[in-house]
C-alpha positions in Angstrom: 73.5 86.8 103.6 74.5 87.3 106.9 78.5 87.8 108.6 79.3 87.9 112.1 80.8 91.5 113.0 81.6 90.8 116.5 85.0 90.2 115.4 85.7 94.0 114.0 84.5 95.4 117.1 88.1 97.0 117.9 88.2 98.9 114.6 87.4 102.3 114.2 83.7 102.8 112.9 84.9 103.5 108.8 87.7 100.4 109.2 84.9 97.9 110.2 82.9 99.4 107.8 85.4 98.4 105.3 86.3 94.9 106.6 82.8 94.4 106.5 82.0 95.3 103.2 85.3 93.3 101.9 83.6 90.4 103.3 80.3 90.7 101.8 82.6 90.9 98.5 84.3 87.6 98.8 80.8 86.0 99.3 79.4 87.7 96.7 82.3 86.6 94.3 82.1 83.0 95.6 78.7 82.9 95.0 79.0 83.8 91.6 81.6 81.0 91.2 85.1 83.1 91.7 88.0 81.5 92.3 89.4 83.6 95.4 93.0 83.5 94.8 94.6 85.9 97.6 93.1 89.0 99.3 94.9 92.0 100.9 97.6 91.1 98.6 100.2 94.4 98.9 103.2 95.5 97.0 104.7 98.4 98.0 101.9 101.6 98.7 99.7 99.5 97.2 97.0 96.8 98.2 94.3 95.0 96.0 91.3 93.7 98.2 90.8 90.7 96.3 92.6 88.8 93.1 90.4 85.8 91.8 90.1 83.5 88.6 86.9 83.4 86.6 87.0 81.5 83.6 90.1 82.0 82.2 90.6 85.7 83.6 92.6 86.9 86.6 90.3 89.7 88.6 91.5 92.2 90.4 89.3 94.0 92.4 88.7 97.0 94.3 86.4 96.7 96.9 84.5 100.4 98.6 82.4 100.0 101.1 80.4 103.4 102.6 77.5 103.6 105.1 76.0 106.1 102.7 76.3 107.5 99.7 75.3 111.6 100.8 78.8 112.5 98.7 78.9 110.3 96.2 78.4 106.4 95.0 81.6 104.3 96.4 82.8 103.4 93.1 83.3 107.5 92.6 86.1 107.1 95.5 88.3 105.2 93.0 90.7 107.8 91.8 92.9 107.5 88.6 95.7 107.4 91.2 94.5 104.6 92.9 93.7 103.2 89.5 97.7 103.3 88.9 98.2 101.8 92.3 96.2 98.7 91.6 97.2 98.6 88.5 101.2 98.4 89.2 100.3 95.9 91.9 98.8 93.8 89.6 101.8 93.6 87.0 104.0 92.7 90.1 101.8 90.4 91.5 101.2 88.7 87.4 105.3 88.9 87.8 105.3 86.8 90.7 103.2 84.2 89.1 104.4 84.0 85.9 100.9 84.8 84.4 100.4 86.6 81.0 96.8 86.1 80.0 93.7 88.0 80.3 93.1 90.1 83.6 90.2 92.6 84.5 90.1 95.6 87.2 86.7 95.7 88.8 85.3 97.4 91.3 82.7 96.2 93.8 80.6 98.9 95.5 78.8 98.6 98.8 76.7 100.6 100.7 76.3 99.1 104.2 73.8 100.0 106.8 73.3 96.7 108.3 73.8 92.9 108.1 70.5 93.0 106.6 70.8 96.6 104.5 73.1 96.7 102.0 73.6 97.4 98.2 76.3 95.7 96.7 76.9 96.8 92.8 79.8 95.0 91.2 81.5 96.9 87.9 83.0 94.5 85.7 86.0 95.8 84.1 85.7 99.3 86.0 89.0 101.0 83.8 91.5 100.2 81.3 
């Protein structure tokens, strides 16, 4: 997999970083047959990277991208509060829809080095 960075070149280092590693997420997803639905969708303080369909179940997922992991894995930077955040979103943005099935929070964790070193680990159904 390979993305074109060029375009993030006016970021701040860790803001590229995560644009980066949101976009190694979507493709990820896609290739595993997601549905992307919307991503940076915000309500209020809150934003989920990406909402999809799989099957019959609306995803919402967290997406944490680091260069490296010397402090901890990037799914450990999910806090409870952020957890509430997302959470919250997601009942406004199931409002806004009108949907009232089966959801999942996940969380997709990348460690980024370079287009061609990275780990990507996706938790399915990361809390609640």
């Amino acid at each position: 997999m390979s993305i074109n960075t060029q375009k993030y070149t006016f970021m701040s280092r860790h803001n590229e970083i995560g644009a980066i590693g949101e976009l190694l997420a979507l493709e990820y997803l896609q290739s595993k047959n997601y549905e992307i639905l919307v991503t940076n969708w915000r309500f209020g303080r809150a934003e989920i990277d990406i909402i999809a369909m799989f099957k019959d179940t609306l995803i919402f997922a967290e997406v944490k991208t680091r260069s490296y992991d010397y402090f901890g894995k990037p799914e450990e930077f999910v806090t409870s509060r952020k957890e509430m955040l997302i959470a919250h979103a997601a009942n406004e943005y199931m409002k806004k829809i009108k949907y009232e099935w089966a959801i999942r929070f996940d969380i997709i964790s990348i460690i980024y080095r370079s287009n061609s070193d990275f780990q990507l680990e996706h938790f399915e159904d990361a809390w609640w």
